[in-house]
C-alpha positions as CSV (number, residue, x, y, z in Angstrom):
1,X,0.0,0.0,0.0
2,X,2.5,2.5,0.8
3,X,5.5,1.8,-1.2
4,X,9.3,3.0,-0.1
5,X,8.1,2.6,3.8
6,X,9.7,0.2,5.8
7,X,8.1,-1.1,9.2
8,X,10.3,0.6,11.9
9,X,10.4,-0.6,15.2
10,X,9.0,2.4,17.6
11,X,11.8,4.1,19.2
12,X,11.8,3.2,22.9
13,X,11.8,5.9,25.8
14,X,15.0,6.2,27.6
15,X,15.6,5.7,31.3
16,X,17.1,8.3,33.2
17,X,20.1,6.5,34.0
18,X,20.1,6.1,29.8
19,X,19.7,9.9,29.2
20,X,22.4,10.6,32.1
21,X,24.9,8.4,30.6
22,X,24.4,9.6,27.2
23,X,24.6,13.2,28.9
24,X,28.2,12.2,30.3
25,X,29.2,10.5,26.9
26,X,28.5,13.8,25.3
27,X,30.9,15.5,27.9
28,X,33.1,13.2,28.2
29,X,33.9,14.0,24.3
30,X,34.2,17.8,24.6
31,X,36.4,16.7,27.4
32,X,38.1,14.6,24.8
33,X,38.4,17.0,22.2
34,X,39.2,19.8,24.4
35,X,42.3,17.4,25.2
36,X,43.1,17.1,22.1
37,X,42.8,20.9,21.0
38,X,45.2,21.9,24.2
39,X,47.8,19.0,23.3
40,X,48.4,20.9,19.4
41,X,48.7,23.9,20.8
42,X,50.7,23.7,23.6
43,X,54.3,24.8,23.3
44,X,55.7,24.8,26.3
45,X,57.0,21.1,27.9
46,X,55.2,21.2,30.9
47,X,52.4,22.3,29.3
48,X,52.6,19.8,27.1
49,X,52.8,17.2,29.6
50,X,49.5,18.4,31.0
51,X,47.6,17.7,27.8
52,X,49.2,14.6,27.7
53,X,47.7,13.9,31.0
54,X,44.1,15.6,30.4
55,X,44.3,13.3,26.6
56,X,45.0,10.3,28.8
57,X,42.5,10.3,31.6
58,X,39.8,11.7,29.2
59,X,40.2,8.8,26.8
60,X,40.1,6.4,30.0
61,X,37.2,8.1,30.8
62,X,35.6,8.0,27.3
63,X,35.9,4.2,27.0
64,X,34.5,3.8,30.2
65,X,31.5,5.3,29.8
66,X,31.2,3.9,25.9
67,X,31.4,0.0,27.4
68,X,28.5,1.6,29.7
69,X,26.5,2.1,27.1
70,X,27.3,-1.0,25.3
71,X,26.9,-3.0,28.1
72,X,23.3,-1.5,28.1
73,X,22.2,-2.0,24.7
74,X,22.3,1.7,24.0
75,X,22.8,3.4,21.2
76,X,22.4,7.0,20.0
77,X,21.8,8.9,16.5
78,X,25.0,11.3,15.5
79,X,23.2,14.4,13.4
80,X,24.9,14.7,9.9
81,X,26.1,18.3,11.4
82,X,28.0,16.7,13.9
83,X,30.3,14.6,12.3
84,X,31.6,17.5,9.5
């Protein structure tokens, strides 16, 4: 009857443990990239050696939280936006 239209399954509501951790993923990634931006521009050694420290624990972090969600089944839409 309705051509192109594929039966979905309906999207399920998240807990709010699921929204929280999907909440701390999304920092944990600006905590990521923050890292990262700090690391490339650092000149300095010690400074340097900080980022290397912040890239470190916020990758730690990062995985963490992403076996988290795994462990719970979640997953999450990235908008296009997002990933230019």
């Amino acid at each position: 009857m309705f051509k192109g239209k594929k039966n979905k399954k309906p999207e399920r509501l998240l807990s709010y443990d699921e929204k929280y951790l999907i909440y701390e993923l999304t920092q944990s990634k600006n905590a990521l990239d923050a890292a990262y931006s700090c690391f490339e521009n650092a000149t300095e050694p010690d400074i340097i050696d900080s980022c290397i420290y912040q890239v470190n624990s916020a990758q730690i972090r990062y995985k963490f939280l992403l076996e988290k969600a795994k462990a719970a089944n979640l997953t999450i839409a990235i908008p296009v936006n997002v990933l230019i």
